[in-house]
Residue, then its C-alpha position, 0 to 999 in steps of 0.5 A: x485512529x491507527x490500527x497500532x493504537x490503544x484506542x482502536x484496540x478497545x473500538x475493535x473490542x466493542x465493534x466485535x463484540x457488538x457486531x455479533x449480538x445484532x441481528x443480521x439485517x441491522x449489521x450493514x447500519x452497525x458497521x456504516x456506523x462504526x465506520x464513519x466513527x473510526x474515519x471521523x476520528x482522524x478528522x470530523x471533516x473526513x466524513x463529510x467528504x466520504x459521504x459526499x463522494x459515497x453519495x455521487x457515486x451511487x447516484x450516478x451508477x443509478x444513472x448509468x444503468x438508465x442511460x439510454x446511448x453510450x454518448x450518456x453513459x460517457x458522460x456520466x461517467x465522466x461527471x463521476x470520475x472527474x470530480x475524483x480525479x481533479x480532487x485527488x489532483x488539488x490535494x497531490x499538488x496544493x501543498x507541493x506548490x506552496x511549499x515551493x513558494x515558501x521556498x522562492x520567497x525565502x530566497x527573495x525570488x519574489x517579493x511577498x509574504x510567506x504563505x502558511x496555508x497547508x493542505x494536508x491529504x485526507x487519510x484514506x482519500x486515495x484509496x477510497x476513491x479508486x474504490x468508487x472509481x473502479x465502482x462506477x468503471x465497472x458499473x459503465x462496463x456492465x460488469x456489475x449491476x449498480x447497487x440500488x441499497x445505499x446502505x450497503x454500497x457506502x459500507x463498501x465505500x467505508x469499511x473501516x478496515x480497508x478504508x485507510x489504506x486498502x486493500x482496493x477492494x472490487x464491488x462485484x467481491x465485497x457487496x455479495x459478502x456484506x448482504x450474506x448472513x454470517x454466523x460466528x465462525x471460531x476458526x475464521x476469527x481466530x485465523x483474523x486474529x493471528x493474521x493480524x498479530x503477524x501484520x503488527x510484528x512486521x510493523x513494530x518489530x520489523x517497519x518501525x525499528x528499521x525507520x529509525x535508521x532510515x530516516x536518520x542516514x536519508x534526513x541528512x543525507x549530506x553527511x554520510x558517504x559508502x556503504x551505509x547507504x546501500x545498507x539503509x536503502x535495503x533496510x527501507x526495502x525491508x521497512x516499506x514492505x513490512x509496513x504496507x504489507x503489516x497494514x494489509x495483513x491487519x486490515x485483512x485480518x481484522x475484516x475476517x473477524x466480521x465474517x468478510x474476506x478482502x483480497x490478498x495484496x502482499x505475496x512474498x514480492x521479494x521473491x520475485x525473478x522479474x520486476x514484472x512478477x514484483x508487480x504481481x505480488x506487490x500492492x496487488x490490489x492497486x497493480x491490478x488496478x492499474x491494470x484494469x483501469x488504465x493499462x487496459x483501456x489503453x490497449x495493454x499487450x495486445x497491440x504494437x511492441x512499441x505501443x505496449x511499450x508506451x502503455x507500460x510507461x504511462x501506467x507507472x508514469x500514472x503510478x508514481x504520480x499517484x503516490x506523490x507530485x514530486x520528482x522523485x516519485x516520478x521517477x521511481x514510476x518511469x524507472x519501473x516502466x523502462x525496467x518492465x519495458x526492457x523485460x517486454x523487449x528480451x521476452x518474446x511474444x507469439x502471434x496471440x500476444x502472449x509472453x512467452x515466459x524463460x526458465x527463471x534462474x537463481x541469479x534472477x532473485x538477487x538482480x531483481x531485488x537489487x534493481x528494486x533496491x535501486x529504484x527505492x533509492x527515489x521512493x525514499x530521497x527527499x529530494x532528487x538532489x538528495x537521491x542523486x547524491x546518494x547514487x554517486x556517493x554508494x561506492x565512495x572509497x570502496x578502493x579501501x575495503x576495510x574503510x568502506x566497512x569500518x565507516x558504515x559500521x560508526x555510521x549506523x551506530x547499532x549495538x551488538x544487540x540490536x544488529x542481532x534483534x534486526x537480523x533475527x526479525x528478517x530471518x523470521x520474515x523471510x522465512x514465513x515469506x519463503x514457506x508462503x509460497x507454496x503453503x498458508x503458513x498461518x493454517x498449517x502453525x495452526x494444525x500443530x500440537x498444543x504444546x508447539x503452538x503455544x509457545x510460539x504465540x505466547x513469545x510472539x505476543x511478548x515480542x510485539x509488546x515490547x516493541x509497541x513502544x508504551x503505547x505511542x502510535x506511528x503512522x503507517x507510510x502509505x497513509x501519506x498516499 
């Protein structure tokens, strides 16, 4: 069940309306329920594989807490995170490998038959997982007490809204909030309301419309040389943020209309000065996470220059690998962790290990955001031949400047109109990203007069309608993940 689909509009019509009319006490049962209904959707299989790693982990932090030595509590720890972890593994790697034996069979390198077994990435795995993770990390840390309600800990696991794709949310933030009682509140479901149609206009009219061009130059990226691949690299910049962050703003949203205040994960990122203050902005919920749960543990800042500079680079290895096994996921990882060692290296540090920040400059801005253009190019290729390609073919008969301009304009193929509605969009974007920085753009809209307000809703719903497609669903990008 997609967050831009029909059926999840009337599912969240009814939870809402349902969820309000039961008492206080069975609303945990309630939300489980409609939770594992939302999840079973997409696969009745999912929800076994939920349950059971919902039911290890509660267990085990139970166990946890009981363990007499720290030789115990390791070891339980261990038997917690491992399972997680060689699960994630086997479904990050499986269907890679068969893919490439398919390919050496094909190309007669070995003699048998092609393999048609596909293993496909349970929606959401990713995401629950380092949430029952950093669940039992937390509980090992003495951070938390173990929840003892099972109830409780598996709607924490399995809040619909969150479950799919984030944001990562933290035991000690969300188990407190689902046990308060929390009364009908008209401005906490209206503020979830617009919240979630501004999360639906970047994915409809900004993510979507950009991925049709997108995936058309990057699909066979053979065929194109110059300048449109600098255009559609910034386009998948623009389509990839409005995407995840469109998600997030649904999910946050969507959870508001219960009552329950997930984290932020998105804020404007593309306003950053420094790769090291994208990462602070962006899918902050997992940045932190690393951050917590890897980069910490191994020693973080506070040790050598040089041995700060290798945890950087195993976080973003561990990053990358996280979204993908094949190269060019790798690569897009090490490539943040060499830019964020090179800004470790300029930046100096005093005797406490703290970084002594530089004024930022304006000319910070647009390097950073073409650094991350850069990097994207990786993300996005399909293969590393093909991202290769594209970084050598970027300034192709650039010497001929009207030709450079000319073939990209044949190559995208917009009409005058979409080119506008395209440029429209960003400036819309940009501008509500802008504002964000130093207000809640949502809370301060919705101060204005009546008469200024409702125009602007009406026109943005319109807008959202018209470009929702007849109602046929795409799938988020990061559900890949």
């Amino acid at each position: 069940m997609l967050f831009n689909s029909i059926s999840f509009g009337v599912f969240l019509i009814i939870v809402f309306l349902i969820y309000y009319m039961v008492p206080h006490r069975y609303r945990w049962c309630f939300l489980l329920t409609a939770s594992y209904v939302f999840y079973m959707n997409l696969h009745i299989g999912y929800g076994l594989l939920l349950l059971t790693s919902t039911v290890l982990t509660y267990a085990l932090a139970l166990g946890l807490e009981r363990a007499g030595t720290a030789s115990q509590k390791k070891r339980l720890l261990l038997s917690g995170i491992l399972p997680l972890v060689l699960i994630l593994l086997f479904y990050k790697t499986a269907s890679p490998v068969i893919d490439r034996l398919n390919l050496m069979i094909g190309a007669g390198r070995l003699s048998l038959q092609p393999i048609t077994v596909k293993i496909m990435l349970p929606a959401g795995i990713s995401f629950y997982f380092f949430q029952s993770m950093g669940y039992l990390i937390d509980v090992y840390r003495g951070k938390i007490k173990a929840e003892r309600h099972f109830g409780y800990y598996a709607l924490f696991v399995s809040f619909f809204p969150q479950l799919l794709a984030g944001p990562i949310g933290r035991a000690g933030d969300l188990l407190p909030q689902y046990k308060k009682e929390r009364p009908f509140d008209y401005n906490n479901v209206t503020y979830g309301l617009k919240l979630m149609a501004w999360g639906y206009f970047k994915k409809l009219v900004i993510a979507d419309v950009f991925a049709g061009v997108v995936n058309k130059v990057y699909d066979q990226s053979g065929s194109y040389v110059g300048l449109v691949f600098i255009v559609v690299t910034v386009m998948f910049a623009i389509e990839i943020y409005c995407d995840f962050s469109g998600y997030s703003d649904i999910a946050i949203g969507c959870a508001k209309l219960f009552g329950i205040d997930l984290m932020t994960n998105f804020k404007s990122p593309y306003f950053s000065f420094s790769i090291r203050e994208f990462w602070s902005r962006w899918h902050i919920s997992l940045s932190t996470w690393f951050r917590d749960y890897v980069y910490i543990p191994l020693g973080g800042s506070r040790v050598s220059r040089w041995r700060h500079c290798l945890n950087l680079l195993i976080t973003f290895l561990v990053s990358g690998f996280w979204h993908g096994s094949s190269l060019t996921y790798i690569v897009w990882g090490a490539l943040h962790g060499l830019l964020q060692i090179l800004e470790t290296l300029v930046y100096p540090k005093t005797r406490k290990g703290v970084i002594v920040r530089r004024r930022k400059h304006l000319w910070q801005l647009p390097v950073t955001f073409i650094l991350l253009c850069f990097t994207w190019i990786f993300f996005r290729a399909n293969t590393m031949q093909d991202a290769l390609w594209i970084i050598s073919r970027l300034f192709w008969d650039i010497e001929r400047p009207l030709n450079y301009l000319q073939t990209c304009i044949i190559c995208l193929e917009l009409s005058r109109v979409s080119a506008l509605g395209m440029l429209a969009s960003v400036a819309v974007l940009a501008l509500y990203d802008a504002l964000s920085l130093n207000y809640d753009v949502i809370t301060v809209f919705s101060r204005q007069k009546f008469f200024i307000r409702w125009p602007v809703y009406v026109l943005f719903l319109a807008v959202i309608a018209l470009f929702s497609h007849k109602g046929v669903a795409t799938e988020f990008i990061y559900f890949q993940f």
